[in-house]
C-alpha positions as CSV (number, residue, x, y, z in Angstrom):
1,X,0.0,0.0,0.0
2,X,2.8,2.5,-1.4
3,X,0.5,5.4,-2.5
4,X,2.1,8.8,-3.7
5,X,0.1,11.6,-4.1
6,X,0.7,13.9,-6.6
7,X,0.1,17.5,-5.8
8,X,0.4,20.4,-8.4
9,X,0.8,23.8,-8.6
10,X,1.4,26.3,-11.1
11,X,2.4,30.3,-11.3
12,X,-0.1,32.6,-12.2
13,X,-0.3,31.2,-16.1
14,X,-0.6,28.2,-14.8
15,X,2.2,26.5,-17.6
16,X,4.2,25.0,-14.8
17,X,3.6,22.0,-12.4
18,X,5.4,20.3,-9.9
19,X,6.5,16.9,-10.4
20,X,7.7,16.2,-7.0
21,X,5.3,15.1,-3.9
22,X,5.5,16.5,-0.8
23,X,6.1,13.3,1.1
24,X,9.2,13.0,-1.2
25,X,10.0,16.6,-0.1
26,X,9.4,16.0,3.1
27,X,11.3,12.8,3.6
28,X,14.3,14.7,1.9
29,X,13.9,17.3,4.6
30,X,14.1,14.4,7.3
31,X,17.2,13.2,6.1
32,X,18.5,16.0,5.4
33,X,18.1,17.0,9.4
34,X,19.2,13.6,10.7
35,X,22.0,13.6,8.2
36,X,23.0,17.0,10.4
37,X,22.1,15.8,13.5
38,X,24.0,12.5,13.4
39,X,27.2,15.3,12.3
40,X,26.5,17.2,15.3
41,X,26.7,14.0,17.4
42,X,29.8,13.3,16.3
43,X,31.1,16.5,16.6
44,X,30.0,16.6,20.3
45,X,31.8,12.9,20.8
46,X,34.7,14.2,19.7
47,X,34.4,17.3,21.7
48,X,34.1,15.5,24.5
49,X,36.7,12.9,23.8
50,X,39.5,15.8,23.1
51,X,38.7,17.2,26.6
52,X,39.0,14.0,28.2
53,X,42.2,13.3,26.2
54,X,43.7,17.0,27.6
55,X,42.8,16.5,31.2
56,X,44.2,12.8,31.5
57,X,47.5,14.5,29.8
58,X,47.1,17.1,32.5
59,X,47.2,14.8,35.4
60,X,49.8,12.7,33.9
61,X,52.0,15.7,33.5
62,X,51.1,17.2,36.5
63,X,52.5,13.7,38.7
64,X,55.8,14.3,36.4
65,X,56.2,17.7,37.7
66,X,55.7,16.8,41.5
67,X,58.4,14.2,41.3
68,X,60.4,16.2,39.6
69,X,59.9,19.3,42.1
70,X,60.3,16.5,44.6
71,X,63.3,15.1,43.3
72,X,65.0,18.4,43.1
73,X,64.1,19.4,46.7
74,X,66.0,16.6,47.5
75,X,68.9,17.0,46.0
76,X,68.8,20.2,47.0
77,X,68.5,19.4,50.8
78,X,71.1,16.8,50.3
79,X,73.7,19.1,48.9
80,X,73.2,21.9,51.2
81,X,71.2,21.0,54.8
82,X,72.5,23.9,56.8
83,X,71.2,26.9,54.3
84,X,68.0,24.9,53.8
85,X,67.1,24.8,57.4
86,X,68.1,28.1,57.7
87,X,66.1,29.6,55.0
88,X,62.4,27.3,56.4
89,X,63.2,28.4,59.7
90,X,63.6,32.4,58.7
91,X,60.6,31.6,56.4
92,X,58.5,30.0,59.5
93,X,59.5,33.2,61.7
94,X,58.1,35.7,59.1
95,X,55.0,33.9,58.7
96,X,54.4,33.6,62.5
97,X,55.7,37.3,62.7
98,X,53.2,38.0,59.9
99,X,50.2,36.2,61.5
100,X,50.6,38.0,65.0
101,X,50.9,41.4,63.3
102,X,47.7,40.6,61.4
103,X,46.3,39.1,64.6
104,X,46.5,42.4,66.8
105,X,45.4,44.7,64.0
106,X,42.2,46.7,65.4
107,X,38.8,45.5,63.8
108,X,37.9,48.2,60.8
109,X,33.8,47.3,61.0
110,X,31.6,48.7,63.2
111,X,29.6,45.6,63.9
112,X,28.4,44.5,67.3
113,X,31.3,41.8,67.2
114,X,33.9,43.5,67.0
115,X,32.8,46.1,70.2
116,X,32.1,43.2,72.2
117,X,36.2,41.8,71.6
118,X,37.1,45.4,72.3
119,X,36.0,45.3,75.5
């Protein structure tokens, strides 16, 4: 039960008509749009698939660089203990020296808080 209909139209003079049903027209269309569609999905795949790709290589490259950090503090501490303990231990005191400084700064707000630790 294959039926086409036929449908025809002409311009004003009426001297043309149109061979070509509108089911054929339409089933083109629908092609057509999952011909696209199906392009788009593969695109997207891909997409994804690249960004997947970039992040494992991120992680993987990102290990290499903390081993290598690691590797080189190492060495470093290996070669020369006495200026390394030197340097975390002036580093330590700055940071506590910079903490208790910030620590002992006067609130700026004017919020019931800080009156009450003023007190």
């Amino acid at each position: 039960m294959n039926k086409t209909i036929k449908m025809k139209s002409g311009n004003e003079k009426g001297n043309e008509t149109m061979t070509q049903t509108r089911f054929e027209e339409t089933s083109e269309q629908i092609a057509d749009t999952i011909h696209k569609a199906s392009r788009a999905a593969s695109s997207a795949v891909e997409a994804i698939e690249d960004g997947a790709g970039a992040a494992r290589r991120a992680v993987r490259n990102g290990g290499y660089a903390a081993a290598e950090l690691y590797g080189d503090a190492k060495r470093r501490v290996q070669r020369n203990p006495i200026e390394i303990v030197v340097g975390t231990f002036a580093a330590g005191v700055a940071a506590g020296t910079a903490i208790s400084w910030m620590m002992r700064q006067k609130p700026s707000c004017n919020c019931a808080c800080a009156k009450k630790t003023d007190e």
